[in-house]
C-alpha positions as CSV (number, residue, x, y, z in Angstrom):
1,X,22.4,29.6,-6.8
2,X,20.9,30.1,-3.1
3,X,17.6,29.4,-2.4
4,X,16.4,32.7,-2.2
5,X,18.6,33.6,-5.6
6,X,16.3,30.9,-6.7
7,X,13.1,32.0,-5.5
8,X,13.9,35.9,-7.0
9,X,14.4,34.6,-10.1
10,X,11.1,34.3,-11.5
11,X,9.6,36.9,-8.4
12,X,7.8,33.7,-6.3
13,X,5.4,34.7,-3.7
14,X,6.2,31.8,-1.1
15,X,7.9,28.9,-0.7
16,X,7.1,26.2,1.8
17,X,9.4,23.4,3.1
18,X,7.6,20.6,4.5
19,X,8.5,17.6,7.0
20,X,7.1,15.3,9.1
21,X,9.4,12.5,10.4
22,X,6.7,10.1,11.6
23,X,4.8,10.1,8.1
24,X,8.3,10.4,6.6
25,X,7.1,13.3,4.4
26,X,9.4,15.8,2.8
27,X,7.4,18.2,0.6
28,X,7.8,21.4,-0.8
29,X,4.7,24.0,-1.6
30,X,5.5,26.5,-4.5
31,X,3.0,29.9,-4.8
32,X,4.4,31.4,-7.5
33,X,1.5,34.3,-7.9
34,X,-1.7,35.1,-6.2
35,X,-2.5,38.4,-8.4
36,X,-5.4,36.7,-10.2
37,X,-6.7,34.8,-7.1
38,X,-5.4,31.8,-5.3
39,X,-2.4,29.6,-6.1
40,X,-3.5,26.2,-7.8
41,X,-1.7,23.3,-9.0
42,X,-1.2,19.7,-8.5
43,X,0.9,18.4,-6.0
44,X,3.2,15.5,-7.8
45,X,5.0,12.8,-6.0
46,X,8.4,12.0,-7.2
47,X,11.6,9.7,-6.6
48,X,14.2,13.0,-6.9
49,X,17.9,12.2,-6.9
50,X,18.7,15.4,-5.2
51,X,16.8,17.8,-2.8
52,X,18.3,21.0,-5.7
53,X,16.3,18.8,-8.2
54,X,12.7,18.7,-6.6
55,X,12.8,22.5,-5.5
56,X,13.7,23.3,-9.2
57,X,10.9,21.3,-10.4
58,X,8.5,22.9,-8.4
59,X,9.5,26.4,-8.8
60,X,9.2,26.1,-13.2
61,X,5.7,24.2,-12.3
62,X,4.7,26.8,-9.9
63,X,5.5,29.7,-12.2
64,X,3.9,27.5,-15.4
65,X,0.2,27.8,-13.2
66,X,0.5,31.2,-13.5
67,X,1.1,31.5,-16.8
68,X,-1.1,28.7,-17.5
69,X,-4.4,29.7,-15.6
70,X,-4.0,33.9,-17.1
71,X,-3.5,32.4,-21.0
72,X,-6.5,30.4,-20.1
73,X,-8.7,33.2,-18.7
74,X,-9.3,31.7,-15.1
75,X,-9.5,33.9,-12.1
76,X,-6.5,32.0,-10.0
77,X,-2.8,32.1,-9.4
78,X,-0.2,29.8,-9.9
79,X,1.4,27.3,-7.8
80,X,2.2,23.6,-7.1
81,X,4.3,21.2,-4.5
82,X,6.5,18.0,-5.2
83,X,6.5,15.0,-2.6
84,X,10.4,13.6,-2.2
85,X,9.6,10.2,-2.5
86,X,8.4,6.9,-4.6
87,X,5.4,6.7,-5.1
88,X,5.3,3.1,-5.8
89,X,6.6,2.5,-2.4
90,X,6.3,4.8,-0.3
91,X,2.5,6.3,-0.3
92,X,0.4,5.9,3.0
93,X,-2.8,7.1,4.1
94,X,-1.1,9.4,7.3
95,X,1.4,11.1,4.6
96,X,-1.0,12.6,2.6
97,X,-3.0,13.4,5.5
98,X,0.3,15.1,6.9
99,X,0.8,17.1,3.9
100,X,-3.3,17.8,3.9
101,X,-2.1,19.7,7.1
102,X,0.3,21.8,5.5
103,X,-1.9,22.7,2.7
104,X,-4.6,23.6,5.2
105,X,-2.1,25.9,7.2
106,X,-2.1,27.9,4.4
107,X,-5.4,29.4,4.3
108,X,-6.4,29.3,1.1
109,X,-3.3,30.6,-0.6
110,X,-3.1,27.2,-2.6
111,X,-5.1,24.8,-4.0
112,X,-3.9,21.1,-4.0
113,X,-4.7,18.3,-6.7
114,X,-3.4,15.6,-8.3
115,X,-0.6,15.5,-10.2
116,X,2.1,12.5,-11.8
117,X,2.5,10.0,-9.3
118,X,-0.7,11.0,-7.5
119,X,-4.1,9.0,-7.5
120,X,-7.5,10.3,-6.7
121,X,-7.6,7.9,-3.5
122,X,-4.3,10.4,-2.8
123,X,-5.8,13.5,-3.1
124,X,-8.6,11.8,-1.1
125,X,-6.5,11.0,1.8
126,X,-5.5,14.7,1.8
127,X,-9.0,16.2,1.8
128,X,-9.5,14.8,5.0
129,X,-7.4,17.2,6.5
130,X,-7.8,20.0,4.1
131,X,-10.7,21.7,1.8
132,X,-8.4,23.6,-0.2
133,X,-8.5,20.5,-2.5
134,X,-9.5,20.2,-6.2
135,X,-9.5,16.7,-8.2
136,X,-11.3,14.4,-6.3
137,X,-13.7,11.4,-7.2
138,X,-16.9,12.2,-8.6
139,X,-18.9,10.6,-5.7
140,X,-17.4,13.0,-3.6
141,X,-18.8,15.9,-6.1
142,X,-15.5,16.3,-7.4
143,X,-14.4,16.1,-11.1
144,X,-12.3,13.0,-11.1
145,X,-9.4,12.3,-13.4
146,X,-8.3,15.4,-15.2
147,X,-6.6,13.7,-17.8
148,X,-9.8,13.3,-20.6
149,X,-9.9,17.0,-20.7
150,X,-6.3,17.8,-20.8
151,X,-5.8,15.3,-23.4
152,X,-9.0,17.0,-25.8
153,X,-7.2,20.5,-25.0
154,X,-3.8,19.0,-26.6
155,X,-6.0,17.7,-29.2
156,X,-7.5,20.6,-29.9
157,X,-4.2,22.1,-30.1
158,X,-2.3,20.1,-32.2
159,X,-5.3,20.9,-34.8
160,X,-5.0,24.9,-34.3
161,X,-1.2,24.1,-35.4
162,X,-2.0,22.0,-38.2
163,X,-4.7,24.7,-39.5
164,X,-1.3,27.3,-39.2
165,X,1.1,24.8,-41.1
166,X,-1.1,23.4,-43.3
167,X,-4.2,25.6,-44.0
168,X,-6.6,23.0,-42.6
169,X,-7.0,21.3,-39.2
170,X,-7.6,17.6,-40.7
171,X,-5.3,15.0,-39.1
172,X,-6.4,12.4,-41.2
173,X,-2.7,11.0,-42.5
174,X,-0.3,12.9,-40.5
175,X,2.5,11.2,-39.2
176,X,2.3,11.8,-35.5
177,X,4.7,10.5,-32.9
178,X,3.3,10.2,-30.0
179,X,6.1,10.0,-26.5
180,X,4.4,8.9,-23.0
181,X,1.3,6.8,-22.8
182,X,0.3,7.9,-19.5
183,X,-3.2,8.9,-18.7
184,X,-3.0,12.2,-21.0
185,X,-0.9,9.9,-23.7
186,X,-3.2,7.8,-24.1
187,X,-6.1,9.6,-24.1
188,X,-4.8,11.8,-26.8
189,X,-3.6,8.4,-29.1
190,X,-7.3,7.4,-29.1
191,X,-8.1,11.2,-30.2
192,X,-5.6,11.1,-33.2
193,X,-6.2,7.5,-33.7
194,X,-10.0,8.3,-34.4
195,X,-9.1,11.0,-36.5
196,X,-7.5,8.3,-39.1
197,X,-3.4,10.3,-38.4
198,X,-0.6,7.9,-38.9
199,X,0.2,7.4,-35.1
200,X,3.7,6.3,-33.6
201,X,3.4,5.3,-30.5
202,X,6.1,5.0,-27.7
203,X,7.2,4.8,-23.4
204,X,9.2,3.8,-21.2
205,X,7.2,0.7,-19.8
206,X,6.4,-1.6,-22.4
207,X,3.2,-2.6,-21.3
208,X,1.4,0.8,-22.0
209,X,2.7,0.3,-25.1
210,X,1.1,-3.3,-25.2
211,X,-2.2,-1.6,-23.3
212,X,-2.5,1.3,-26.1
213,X,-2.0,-0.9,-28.9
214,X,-5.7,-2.7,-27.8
215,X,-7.5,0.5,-28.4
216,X,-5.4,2.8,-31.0
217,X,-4.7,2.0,-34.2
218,X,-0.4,2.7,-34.3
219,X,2.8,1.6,-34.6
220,X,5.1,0.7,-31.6
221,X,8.7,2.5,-31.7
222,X,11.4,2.5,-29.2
223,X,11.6,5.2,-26.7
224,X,15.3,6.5,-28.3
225,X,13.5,6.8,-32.1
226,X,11.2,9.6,-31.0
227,X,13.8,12.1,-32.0
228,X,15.0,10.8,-35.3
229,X,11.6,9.9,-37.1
230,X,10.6,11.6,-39.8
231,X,7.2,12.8,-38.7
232,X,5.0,15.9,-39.1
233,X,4.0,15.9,-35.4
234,X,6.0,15.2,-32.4
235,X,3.9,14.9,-29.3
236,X,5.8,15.0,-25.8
237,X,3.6,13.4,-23.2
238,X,5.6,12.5,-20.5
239,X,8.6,14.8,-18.1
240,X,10.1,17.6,-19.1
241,X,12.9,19.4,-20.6
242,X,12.6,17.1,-23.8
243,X,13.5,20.0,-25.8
244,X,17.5,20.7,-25.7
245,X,20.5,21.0,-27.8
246,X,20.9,16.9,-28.5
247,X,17.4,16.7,-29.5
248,X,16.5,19.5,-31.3
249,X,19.7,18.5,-34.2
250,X,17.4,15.5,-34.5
251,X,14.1,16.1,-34.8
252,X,12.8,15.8,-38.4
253,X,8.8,17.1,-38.1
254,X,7.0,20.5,-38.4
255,X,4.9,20.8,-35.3
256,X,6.0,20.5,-31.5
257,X,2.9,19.5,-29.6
258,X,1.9,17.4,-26.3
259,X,0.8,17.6,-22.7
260,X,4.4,17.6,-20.7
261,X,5.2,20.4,-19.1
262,X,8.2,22.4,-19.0
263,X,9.3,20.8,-22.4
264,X,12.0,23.5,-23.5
265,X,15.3,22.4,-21.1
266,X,15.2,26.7,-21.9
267,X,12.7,28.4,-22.6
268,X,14.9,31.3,-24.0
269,X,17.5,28.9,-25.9
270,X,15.7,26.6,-27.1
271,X,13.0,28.1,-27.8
272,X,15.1,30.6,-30.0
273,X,16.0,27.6,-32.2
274,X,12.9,25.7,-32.7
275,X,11.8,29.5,-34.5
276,X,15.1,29.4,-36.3
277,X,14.7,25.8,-37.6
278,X,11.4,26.8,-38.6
279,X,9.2,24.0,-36.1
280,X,6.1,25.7,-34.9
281,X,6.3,24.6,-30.8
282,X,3.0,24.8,-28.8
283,X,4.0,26.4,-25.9
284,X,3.2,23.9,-22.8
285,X,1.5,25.6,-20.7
286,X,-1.0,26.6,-23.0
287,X,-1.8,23.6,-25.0
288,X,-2.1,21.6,-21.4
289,X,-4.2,23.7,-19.8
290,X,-7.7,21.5,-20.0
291,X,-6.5,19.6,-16.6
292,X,-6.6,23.1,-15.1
293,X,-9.9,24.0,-16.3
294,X,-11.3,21.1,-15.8
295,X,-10.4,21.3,-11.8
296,X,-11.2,25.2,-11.6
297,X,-14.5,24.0,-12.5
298,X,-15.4,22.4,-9.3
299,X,-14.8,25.9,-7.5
300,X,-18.1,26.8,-9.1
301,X,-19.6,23.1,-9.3
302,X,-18.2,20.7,-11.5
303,X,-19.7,20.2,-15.3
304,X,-17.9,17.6,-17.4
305,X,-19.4,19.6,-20.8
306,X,-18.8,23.0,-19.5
307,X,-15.1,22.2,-18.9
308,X,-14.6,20.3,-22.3
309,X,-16.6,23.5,-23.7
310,X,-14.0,25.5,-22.1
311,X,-10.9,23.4,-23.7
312,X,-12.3,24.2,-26.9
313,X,-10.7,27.7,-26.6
314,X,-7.5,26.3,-26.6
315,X,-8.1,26.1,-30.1
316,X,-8.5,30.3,-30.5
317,X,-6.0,31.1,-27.9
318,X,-3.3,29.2,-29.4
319,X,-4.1,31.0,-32.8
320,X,-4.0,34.4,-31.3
321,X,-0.6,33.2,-29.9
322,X,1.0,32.0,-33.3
323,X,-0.3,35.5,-34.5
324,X,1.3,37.8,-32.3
325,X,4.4,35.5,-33.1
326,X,4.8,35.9,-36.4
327,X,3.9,39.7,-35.8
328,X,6.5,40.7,-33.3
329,X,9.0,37.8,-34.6
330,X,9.3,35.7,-31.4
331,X,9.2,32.2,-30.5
332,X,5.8,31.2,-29.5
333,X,6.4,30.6,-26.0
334,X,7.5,34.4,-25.7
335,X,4.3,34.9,-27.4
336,X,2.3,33.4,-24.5
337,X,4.0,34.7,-21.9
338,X,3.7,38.2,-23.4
339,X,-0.4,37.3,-23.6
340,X,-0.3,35.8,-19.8
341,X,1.6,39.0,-18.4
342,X,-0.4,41.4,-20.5
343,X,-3.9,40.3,-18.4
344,X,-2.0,39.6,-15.0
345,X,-1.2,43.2,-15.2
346,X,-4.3,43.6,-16.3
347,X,-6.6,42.0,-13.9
348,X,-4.3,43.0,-10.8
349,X,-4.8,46.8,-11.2
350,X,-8.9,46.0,-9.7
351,X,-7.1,45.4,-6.6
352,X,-6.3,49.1,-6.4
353,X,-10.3,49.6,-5.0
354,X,-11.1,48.1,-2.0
355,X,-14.3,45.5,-2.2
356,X,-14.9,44.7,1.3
357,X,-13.8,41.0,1.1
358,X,-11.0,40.0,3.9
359,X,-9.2,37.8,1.3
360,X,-8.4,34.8,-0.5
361,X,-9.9,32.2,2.0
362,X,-13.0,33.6,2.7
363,X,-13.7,33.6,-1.3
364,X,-13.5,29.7,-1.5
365,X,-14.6,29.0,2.0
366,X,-17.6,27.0,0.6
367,X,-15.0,24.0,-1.1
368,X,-15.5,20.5,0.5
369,X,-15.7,20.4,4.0
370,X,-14.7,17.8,6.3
């Protein structure tokens, strides 16, 4: 597939390749839609294998923001850029500055923040050159770390499936598997942890393992047993495309719910066969959505309890999903997309009357200035 076959595909906006050979950076800025407002997402730093393989990523993440901020009910588009790079290595203060630059040359269309691989000192770094930044440190006025609210949204969530399996949305006892202990995974261990579930705990690096063990109460399991546990929950907490063929035979538990996006390797394949094995699946970008809010919130000034109050709704708008599921008899990440499209379409018919505004920019001119 071209590039341009691969920007068509899912009807992006804009896609921006950037480079700067004395910072070394090699980015690329994804605006999938700006028919609900501007473009924001993350920006995520990553040690790619292939140059196909970071433009892929970017243009599902790009097109989840969309999805994402409509099913949540915020006024903003959806997009998102990938750094080419390791970020245990190769981070400096004049590459995110450089990238800053990029982000700035776009106006307003997108809004940068942090995203996996990226600290707030990051983010930082790039506000110096740009004020089209969300996700920064609380001294600065910011919000901080997004993950305590996106992990209470995937809380939330996981109880709004229990309530639809189950009848009630009591943890207490369910065997819940719990894969990635990254900010969000860890977070969302001490959530089920306090809520007395029978937690499984696993990742990659043994030492969150070690780390979460001194403040949840779980059981360590190796990172290839996620799959073949009998459990009633399996949580997905770390990359991607966890969902496919091989581990879909395996899985033995009811509910599919966690904070990684893009967990179906295909949406329309697989998540065809979670409905036909009968595992209710939290669609990601839904379930995930409290980081959003909780950075939207600083374009109106940031309040911790208005954005946890906000991730509370995750609860209701994952019902009204699993409703119009079972209604129309289609997976539940059809469901949401039929939801987010329904108010896209929506909201972008009040651009037919003109309001007198010149644009995007102007709207958010009053973000952090240098």
């Amino acid at each position: 597939m071209s590039i341009f076959e691969a920007i068509a595909q899912h009807e992006h906006e804009q896609v921006v390749f950037c480079q700067d050979k004395e910072s070394g950076l090699k980015a690329i800025i994804a605006i999938h839609s700006t028919e609900l407002g501007p473009s924001l997402g993350g920006v995520r730093m990553w040690h790619y294998q292939k140059e196909e393989d970071a433009l892929r990523d970017v243009l599902r993440l790009a097109r989840g923001m969309t999805y994402k901020a409509s099913v949540a009910g915020l006024n903003l588009g959806g997009g998102k850029a990938v750094i080419i790079g390791n970020p245990c290595a190769e981070k400096s203060e004049v590459l995110f500055r450089s990238f800053g630059r990029f982000v700035e040359g776009l106006a307003g269309r997108y809004i940068t923040a942090e995203d996996v691989g990226i600290t707030v000192k990051d983010i930082e770094h790039v506000r110096l050159e740009t004020k089209y930044v969300c996700g920064i440190s609380e001294s600065l006025g910011g919000s901080g770390d997004p993950s305590p609210v996106t992990a209470y949204g995937v809380y939330v969530g996981i109880k709004a499936c229990a309530h639809e399996v189950w009848g009630n949305d009591s943890l207490q006892g369910k065997r819940i598997v719990v894969q990635g202990l990254g900010k969000v995974g860890l977070h969302l261990a001490e959530h089920l942890s306090n809520e007395e579930a029978e937690l499984f705990i696993t990742d990659i690096n043994p030492e969150k393992v070690t780390a979460a063990l001194k403040t949840v109460k779980a059981t360590a399991i190796k990172p290839e047993e996620v799959f073949t546990l009998k459990a009633d929950i399996f949580s997905p907490n770390a990359l991607g495309a966890v969902i496919c063929d091989e581990s879909i035979n395996k899985l033995q538990c009811a509910i599919i719910a966690g904070g990684a996006n893009n967990q179906l390797e295909s949406e329309q394949i697989h998540g065809e066969l979670l409905k036909q094995k009968g595992i209710l699946y939290a669609p990601d970008y839904v379930i995930n959505a409290g980081g959003l809010i909780n950075v939207a919130n600083e374009l109106e000034g940031y309040s911790r309890d208005r954005a946890l109050k906000q991730a509370d709704g995750i609860y209701e708008v994952l019902k009204k999903i699993i409703k119009t599921s079972k209604e129309a008899d289609i997976p539940t990440h059809e469901a949401s997309n039929k939801l987010a499209e329904e108010r896209i379409r929506s909201i972008s018919r009040l651009s037919r009357y003109y309001t007198g505004h010149s644009g995007y920019a102007g709207k958010f001119s009053f973000l952090y200035n240098k």
